[in-house]
Steps between C-alpha positions, in 0.01 A plus 500: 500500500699150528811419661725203595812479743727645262351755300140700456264703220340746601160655377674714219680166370814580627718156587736563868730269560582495951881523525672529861545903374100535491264404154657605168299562184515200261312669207125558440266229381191608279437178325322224733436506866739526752502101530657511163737802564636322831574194274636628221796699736549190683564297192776753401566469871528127466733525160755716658510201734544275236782714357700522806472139554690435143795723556561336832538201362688662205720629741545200672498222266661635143847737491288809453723803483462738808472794264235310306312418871538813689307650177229255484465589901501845468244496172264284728555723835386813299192256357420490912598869580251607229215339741308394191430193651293377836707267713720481791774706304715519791549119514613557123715799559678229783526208251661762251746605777598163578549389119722846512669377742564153406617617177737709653636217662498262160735819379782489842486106429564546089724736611695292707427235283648684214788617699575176577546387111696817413730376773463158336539628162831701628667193630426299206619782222810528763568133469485486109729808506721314711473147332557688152795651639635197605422345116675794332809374633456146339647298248243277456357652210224282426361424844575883606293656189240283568446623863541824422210441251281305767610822728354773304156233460497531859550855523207587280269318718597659850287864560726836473563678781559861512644638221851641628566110657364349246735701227823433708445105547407477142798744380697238719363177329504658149844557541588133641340399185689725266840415684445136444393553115840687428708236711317219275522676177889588574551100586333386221687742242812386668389134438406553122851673486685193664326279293569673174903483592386135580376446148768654322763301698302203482471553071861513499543149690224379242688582188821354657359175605353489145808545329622209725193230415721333161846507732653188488739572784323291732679600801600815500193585371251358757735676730423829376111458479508401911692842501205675288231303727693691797491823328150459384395467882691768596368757253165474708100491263414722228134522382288193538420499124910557427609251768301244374578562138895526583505208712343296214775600269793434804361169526454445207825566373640251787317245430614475128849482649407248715266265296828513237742461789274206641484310190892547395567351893274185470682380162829565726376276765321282268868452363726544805262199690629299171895569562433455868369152433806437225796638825290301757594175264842600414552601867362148603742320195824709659397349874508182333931544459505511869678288713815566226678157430644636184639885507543526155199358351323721765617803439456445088173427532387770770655749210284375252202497717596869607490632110169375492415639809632867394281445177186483667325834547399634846252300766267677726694756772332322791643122412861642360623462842435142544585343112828705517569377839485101362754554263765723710480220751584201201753799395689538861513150522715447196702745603556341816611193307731725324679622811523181667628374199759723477593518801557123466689462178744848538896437539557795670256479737623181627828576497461821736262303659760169571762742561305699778391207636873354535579822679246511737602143585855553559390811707273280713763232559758792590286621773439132643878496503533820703208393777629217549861683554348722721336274765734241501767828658210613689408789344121447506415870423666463118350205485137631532564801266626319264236227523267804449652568159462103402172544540493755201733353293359113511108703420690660210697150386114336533350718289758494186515075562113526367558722273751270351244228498299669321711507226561172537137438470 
């Protein structure tokens, strides 16, 4: 018979294995000696060992499922329960307990773990429902589509959480989505209406500034295309391919007009600089009359130069002004002449100007009289009032005496 600590054969080659519940049979050994049938049990002894040594660190050092674990534990525990090996068995029955146990506790700690990212996962699918409903109010189309897009990226990537939450947050944010699609598609087919009103206003201001491009009403027609330009803006953008194309056309059309317009206007100014230098001479030959020593002569030949004045064409708006200024001045001056003159030279005048002055003399020497009446009886108060109306009367006489030199200039 052979034995060691752990297990024994006995003479009929039956292998025991010593557990703490008394020797249990192993299995029967015909083969070799007992030697051999202690070793070969304690080999199978030694790879159970070897076994539960892996799945610790399985369970310890990869994300081995507890299901997956707790079946490798219980496939090795009935390996041990079997007896079919000679060991200590109960020091592998204790290491099998404690892997149970510590994979019982890797499952509370997943399960808080995963807990914890549900409650994670919540708050994030509550703040893209929230955010979404926020962008289904917008008007920024562009921007707002966008982040709906990067919304529903975002979404994908986040775990689900139980089905009835999940269903109601995504109901929420599909319908955020769908709100802002119908408010966008509504906008835009309001926008492509607009701008097909704009292009058929827009084609009618074409065709009329068209018509206008050969006008030769300069003015009134420049007039009316700054009306169009106001009506264009104001009739708001049609299609980007039509807007451009009409716009082409509008200012097209304009400049025609213009380019004709420009060219007519520089000949004018070509020409009216001409006349302006002819006036400025004329103006500067008129001046030349001036101071008048002989009226007559004067007068003649400021006529003549005024004929040839009248048939010179128009001079540049901005220097009218001054050239027609010269000759008024040469012309208000001769007629100056002409008054003095007259004044100088008529009868009448100077006879209702020598007879006024002969009455305001003999009115002036009257009241002397009648002063000197009055203080010489005493009566000073006469004299003073009457002194009073001298005063008028001799202003009056001074004024017709130069008068009446004048005439006798």
């Amino acid at each position: 018979m052979s034995s060691d600590p752990w297990g024994r054969v006995d003479e009929t080659g039956t292998v025991y294995v010593r557990t703490a519940e008394g020797e249990q049979v192993v299995g029967s050994w015909q083969a070799g000696s007992p030697e051999e049938a202690l070793a070969y049990f304690e080999r199978k002894y030694e790879g159970l060992v070897v076994e539960i040594g892996l799945l610790e660190k399985r369970v310890k050092t990869t994300d081995l499922s507890a299901k997956d674990a707790q079946s490798a534990i219980d496939h090795l525990r009935a390996q041990v329960d079997e007896h079919h090996a000679v060991g200590d068995l109960a020091a592998l029955r204790t290491r099998l307990d404690g892997l149970v146990a510590t994979v019982e506790a890797r499952r509370e700690e997943r399960k808080v773990q995963k807990a914890k990212q549900t409650d994670a996962a919540r708050e994030s699918k509550q703040a893209l429902v929230n955010e979404a409903e926020e962008l289904a109010q917008s008007d920024q189309w562009r921007s707002a589509g966008e982040r709906l897009r990067a919304l529903v990226d975002t979404w994908k990537g986040l775990p689900r959480l139980d089905r009835k939450s999940d269903d109601e947050l995504w109901h929420r944010f599909s319908h955020a989505r769908s709100a802002f699609s119908k408010r966008r598609k509504a906008h835009f087919a309001s926008l492509d209406a607009q701008r097909e009103e704009a292009r058929k206003a827009k084609e009618k201001l074409v065709a009329e500034a068209e018509s206008l491009s050969r006008s030769t009403d300069w003015g009134g027609t420049a007039a009316r295309y700054r009306e169009l330009m106001t009506d264009w803006k104001a009739a708001g953008r049609a299609q980007r391919e039509a807007e451009d194309d009409l716009w082409n056309r509008f200012r097209g059309a304009q400049d025609v007009f213009f380019a004709a317009r420009g060219e007519v206007f520089a000949e004018r100014d070509a020409e009216q600089t001409e006349n302006l230098k002819a006036k400025e001479e004329l103006a500067a030959e008129a001046e030349r009359l001036l101071p008048v020593k002989d009226l007559k002569a004067a007068r003649a030949a400021f006529r003549a130069l005024n004929e040839r004045w009248e048939a010179v064409g128009h001079v540049p708006r901005d220097a009218r002004p001054r050239v027609e200024g010269r000759m008024q001045t040469v012309e208000r001056a001769l007629q100056e002449s002409e008054e003095s003159e007259w004044r100088r030279t008529n009868p009448e005048a100077l006879a209702r100007a020598t007879g006024l002055t002969g009455q305001l003399q003999a009115a002036v020497d009257k009241l002397r009289t009648q002063i000197d009446t009055a203080r010489a009886s005493g009566n000073n108060a006469r004299a003073d009032k009457l002194a009073k109306e001298l005063e008028g009367r001799q202003a009056l006489l001074d004024q017709a005496l130069k008068g009446l030199q004048e005439f006798g200039g």
